[in-house]
VOTORRO-683422 format. One record per residue: residue number from 1; residue in three letters; x, y, z of N, C-alpha, C in turn. Coordinates in steps of 0.05 Angstrom, whole numbers, plus 32768, in hexadecimal, padded with zeros to 4 digits. Atoms other than C-alpha are relative to their C-alpha. Layout:
<atoms>
<NUM,"ALA",<X,Y,Z>,<X,Y,Z>,<X,Y,Z>>
...
</atoms>
This chain:
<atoms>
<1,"UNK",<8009,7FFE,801C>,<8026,7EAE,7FCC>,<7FFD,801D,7FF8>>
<2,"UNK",<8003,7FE7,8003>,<8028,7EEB,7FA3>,<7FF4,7FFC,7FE0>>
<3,"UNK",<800D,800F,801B>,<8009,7EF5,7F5A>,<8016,800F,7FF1>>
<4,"UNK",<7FE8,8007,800F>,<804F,7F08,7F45>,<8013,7FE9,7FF9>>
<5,"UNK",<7FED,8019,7FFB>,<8067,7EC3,7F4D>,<7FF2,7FEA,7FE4>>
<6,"UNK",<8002,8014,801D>,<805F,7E84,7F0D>,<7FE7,7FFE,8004>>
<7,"UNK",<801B,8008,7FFB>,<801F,7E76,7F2C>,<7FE3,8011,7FF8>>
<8,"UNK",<8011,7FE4,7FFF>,<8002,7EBB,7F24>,<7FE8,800D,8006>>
<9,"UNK",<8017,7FF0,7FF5>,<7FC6,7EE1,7F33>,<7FEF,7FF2,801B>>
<10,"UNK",<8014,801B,8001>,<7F9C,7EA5,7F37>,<8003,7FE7,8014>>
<11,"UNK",<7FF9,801D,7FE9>,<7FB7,7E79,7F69>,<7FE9,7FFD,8019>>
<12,"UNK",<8013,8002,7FF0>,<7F82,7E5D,7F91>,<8001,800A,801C>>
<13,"UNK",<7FF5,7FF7,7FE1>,<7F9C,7E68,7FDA>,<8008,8024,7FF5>>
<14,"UNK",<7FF8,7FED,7FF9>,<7FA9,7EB0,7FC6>,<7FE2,8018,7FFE>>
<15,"UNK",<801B,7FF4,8003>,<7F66,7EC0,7FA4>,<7FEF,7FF9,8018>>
<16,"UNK",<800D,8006,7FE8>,<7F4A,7EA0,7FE8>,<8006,8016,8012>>
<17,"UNK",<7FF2,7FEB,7FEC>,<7F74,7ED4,8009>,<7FF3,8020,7FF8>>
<18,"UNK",<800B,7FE4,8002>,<7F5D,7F0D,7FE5>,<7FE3,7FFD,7FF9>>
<19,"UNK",<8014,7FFB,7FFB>,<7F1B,7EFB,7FE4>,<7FF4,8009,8028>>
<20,"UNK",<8005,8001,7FDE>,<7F1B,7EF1,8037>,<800D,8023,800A>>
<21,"UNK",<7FF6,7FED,7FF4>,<7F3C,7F33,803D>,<7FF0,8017,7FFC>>
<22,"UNK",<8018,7FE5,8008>,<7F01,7F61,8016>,<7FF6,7FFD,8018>>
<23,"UNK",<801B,8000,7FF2>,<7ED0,7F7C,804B>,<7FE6,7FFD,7FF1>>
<24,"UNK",<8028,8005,800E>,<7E82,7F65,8034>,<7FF2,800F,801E>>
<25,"UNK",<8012,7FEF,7FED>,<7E59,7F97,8051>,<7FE8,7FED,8011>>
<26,"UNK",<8018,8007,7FF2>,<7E23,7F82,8085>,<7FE2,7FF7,7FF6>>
<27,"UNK",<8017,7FED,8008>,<7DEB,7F9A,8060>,<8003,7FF0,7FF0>>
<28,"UNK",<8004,8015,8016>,<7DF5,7F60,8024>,<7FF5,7FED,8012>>
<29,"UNK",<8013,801B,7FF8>,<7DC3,7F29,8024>,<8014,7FEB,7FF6>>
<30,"UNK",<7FEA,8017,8005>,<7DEC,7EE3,8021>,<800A,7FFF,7FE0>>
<31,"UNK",<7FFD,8006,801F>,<7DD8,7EDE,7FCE>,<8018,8019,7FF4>>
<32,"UNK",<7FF6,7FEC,800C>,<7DF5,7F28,7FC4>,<802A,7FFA,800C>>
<33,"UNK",<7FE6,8008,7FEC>,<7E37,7F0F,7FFC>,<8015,7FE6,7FE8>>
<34,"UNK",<7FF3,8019,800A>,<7E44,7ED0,7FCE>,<8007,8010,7FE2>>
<35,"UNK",<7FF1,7FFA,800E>,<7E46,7EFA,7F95>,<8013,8012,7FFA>>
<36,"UNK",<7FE8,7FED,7FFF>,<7E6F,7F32,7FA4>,<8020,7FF0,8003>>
<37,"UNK",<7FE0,8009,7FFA>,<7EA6,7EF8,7FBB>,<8005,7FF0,7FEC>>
<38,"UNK",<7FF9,8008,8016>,<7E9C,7EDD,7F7A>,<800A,800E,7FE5>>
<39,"UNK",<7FF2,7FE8,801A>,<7EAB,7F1F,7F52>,<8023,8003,8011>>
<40,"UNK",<7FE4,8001,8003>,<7EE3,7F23,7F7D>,<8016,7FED,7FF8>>
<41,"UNK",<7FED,8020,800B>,<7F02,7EDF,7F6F>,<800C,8006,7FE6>>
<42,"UNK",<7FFD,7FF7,8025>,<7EF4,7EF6,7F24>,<8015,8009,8001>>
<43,"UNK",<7FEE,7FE9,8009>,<7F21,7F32,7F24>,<801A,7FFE,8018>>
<44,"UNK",<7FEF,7FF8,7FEC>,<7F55,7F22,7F60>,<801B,8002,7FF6>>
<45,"UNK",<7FED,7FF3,8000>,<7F8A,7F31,7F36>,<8006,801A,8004>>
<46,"UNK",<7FFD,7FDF,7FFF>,<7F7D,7F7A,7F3B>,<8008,8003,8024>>
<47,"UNK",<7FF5,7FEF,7FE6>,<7F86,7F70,7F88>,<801A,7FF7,8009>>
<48,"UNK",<7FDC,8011,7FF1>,<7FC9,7F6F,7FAB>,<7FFE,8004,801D>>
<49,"UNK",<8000,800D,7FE9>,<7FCF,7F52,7FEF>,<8018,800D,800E>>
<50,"UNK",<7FEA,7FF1,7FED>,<800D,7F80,8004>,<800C,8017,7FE8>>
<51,"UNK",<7FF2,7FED,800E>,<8037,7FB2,7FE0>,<800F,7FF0,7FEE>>
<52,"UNK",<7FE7,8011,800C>,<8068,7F7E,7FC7>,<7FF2,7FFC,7FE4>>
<53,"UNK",<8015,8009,8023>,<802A,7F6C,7F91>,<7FFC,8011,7FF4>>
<54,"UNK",<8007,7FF2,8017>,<8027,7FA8,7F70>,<801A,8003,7FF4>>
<55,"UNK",<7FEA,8001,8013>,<8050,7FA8,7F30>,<8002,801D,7FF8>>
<56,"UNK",<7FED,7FE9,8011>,<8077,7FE9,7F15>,<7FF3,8008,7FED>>
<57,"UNK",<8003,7FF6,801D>,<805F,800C,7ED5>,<8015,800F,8000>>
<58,"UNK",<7FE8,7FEC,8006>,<8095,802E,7EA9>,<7FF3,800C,7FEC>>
<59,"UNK",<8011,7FEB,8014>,<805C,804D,7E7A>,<7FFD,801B,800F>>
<60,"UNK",<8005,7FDF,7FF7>,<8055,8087,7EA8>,<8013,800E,8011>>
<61,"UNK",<7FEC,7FF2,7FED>,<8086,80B0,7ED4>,<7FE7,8021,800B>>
<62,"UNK",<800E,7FEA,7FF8>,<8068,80DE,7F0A>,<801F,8013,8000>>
<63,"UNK",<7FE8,7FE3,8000>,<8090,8123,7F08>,<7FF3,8019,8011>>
<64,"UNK",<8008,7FE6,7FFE>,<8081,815B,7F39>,<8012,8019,7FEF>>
<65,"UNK",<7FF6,7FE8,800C>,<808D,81A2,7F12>,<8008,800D,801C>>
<66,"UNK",<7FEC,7FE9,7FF0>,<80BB,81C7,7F4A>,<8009,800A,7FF8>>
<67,"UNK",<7FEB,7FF1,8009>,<80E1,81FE,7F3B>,<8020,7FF9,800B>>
<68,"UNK",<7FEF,800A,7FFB>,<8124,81EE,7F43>,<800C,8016,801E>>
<69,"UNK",<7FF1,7FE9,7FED>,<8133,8235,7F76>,<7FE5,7FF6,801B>>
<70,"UNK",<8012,7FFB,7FEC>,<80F1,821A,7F9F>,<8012,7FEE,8017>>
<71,"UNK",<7FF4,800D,7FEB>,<810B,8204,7FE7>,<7FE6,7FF9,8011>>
<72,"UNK",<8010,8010,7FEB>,<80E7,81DC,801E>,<800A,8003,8016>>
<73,"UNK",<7FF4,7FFE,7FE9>,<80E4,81D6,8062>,<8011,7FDE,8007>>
<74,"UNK",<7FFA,801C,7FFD>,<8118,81A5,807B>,<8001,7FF4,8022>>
<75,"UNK",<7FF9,7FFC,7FE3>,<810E,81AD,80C8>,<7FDD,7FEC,8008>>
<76,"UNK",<801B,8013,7FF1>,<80E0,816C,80EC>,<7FF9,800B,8011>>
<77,"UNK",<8011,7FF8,7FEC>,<80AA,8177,8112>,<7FE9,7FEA,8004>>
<78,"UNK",<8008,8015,7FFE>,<809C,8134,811B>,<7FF8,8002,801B>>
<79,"UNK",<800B,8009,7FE4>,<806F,8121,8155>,<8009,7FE3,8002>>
<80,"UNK",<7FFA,8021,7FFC>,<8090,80E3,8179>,<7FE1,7FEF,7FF6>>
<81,"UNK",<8014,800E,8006>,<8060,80AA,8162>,<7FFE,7FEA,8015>>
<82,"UNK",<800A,8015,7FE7>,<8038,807B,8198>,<800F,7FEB,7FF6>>
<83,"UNK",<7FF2,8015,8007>,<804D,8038,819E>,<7FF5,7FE9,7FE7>>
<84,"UNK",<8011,8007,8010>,<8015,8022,8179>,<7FFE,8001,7FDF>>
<85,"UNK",<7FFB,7FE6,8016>,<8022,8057,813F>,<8014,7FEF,7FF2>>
<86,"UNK",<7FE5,8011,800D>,<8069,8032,8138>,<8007,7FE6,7FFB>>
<87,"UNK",<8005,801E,7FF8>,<8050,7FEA,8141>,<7FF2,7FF7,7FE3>>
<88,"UNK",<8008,8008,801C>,<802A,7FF1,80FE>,<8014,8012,7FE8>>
<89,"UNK",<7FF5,7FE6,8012>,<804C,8033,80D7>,<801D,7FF2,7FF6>>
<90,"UNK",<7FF1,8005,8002>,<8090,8009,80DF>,<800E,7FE8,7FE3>>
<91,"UNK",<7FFF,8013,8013>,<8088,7FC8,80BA>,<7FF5,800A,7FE5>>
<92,"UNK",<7FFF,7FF7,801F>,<806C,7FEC,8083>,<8013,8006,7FF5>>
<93,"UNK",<7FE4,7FF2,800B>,<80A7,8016,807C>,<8010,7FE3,7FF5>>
<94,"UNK",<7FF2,801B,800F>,<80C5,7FDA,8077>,<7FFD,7FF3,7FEE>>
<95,"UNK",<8006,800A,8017>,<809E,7FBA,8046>,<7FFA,8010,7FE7>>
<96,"UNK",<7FFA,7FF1,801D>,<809F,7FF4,801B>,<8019,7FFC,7FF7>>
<97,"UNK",<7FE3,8002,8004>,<80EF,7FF2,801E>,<8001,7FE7,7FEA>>
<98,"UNK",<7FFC,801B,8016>,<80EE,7FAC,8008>,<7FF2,7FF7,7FF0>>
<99,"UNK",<8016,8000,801A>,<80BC,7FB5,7FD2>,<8012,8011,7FEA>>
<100,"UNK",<7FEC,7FE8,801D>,<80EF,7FEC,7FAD>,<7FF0,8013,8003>>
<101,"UNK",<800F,7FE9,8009>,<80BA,8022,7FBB>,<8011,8019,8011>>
<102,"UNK",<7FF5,7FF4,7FF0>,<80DC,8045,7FF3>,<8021,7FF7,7FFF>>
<103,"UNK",<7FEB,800F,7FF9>,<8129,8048,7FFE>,<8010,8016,800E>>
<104,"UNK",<7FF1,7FF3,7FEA>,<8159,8065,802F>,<800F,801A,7FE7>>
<105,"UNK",<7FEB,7FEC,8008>,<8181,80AB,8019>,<8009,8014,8015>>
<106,"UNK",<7FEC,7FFC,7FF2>,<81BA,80D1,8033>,<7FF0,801B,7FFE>>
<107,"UNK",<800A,7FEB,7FF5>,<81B0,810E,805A>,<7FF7,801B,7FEF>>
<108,"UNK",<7FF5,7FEB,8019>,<81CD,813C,801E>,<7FF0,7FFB,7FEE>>
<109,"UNK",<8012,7FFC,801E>,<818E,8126,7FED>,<7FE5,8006,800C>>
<110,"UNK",<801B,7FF7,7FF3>,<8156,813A,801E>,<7FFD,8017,7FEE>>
<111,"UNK",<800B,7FE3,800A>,<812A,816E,7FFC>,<7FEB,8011,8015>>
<112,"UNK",<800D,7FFE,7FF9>,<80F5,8174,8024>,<7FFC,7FF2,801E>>
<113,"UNK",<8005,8012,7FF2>,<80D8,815A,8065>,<7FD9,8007,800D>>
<114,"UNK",<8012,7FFF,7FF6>,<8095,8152,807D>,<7FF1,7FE6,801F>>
<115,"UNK",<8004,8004,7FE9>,<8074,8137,80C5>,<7FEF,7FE0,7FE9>>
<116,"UNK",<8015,8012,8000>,<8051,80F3,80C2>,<7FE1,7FF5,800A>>
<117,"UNK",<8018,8001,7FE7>,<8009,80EA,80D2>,<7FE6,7FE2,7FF5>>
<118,"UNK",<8011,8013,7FFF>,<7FE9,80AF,80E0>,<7FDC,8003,8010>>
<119,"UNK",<8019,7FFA,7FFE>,<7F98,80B0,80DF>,<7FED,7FEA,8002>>
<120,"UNK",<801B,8013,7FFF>,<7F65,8079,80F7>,<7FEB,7FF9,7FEF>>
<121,"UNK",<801C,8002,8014>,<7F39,8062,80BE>,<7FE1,7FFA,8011>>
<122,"UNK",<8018,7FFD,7FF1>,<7EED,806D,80DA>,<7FEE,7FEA,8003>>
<123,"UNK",<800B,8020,7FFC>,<7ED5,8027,80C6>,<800B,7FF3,8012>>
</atoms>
């Protein structure tokens, strides 16, 4: 289920999904627990459940200002990545690809290159 599909936002099994997927802090008493998963229910179109759910805007275009003479470095200095690193980092890639956000280019349109760094969220 996605809330791009006829069914949209609102489809029961998805708002179940994105309610079960918020964390509810510890520290809520059951009354404050039931209604936080009731504001989310409210508004679960605003959440998307993978990349694939967020839709495009064509009202805005980001543009970096570069000078056209500025050059980059194009030389990796990639640290191999654990197995771990590549076990999650990978399927993203992938699901960015097949979302249209990310897409493959030929050697001759590289501008730039920068290292990848994956970082442990603390929660």
């Amino acid at each position: 289920f996605t809330r791009l599909t006829k069914h949209g936002p609102f489809l029961p099994a998805r708002v179940e999904a994105v309610v079960n997927a918020v964390r509810y802090g510890d520290y809520l008493t059951e009354d404050q627990r039931t209604q936080a998963r009731a504001l989310v229910a409210e508004f679960a179109d605003v959440f998307a459940l993978s990349v694939r759910e967020v839709k495009p805007v064509d009202f805005i275009k980001f543009r970096l200002q570069i000078p056209p003479d500025a050059t980059f470095t194009k030389k990796i200095h990639q640290r191999p990545l654990t197995k771990p690193q590549r076990e999650y980092l990978f399927p993203v890639l992938d699901d960015m690809q097949e979302a249209g956000i990310t897409r493959f280019i030929k050697s001759d349109e590289v501008k730039a290159v920068a290292s990848t760094v994956l970082v442990q969220k603390t929660h």
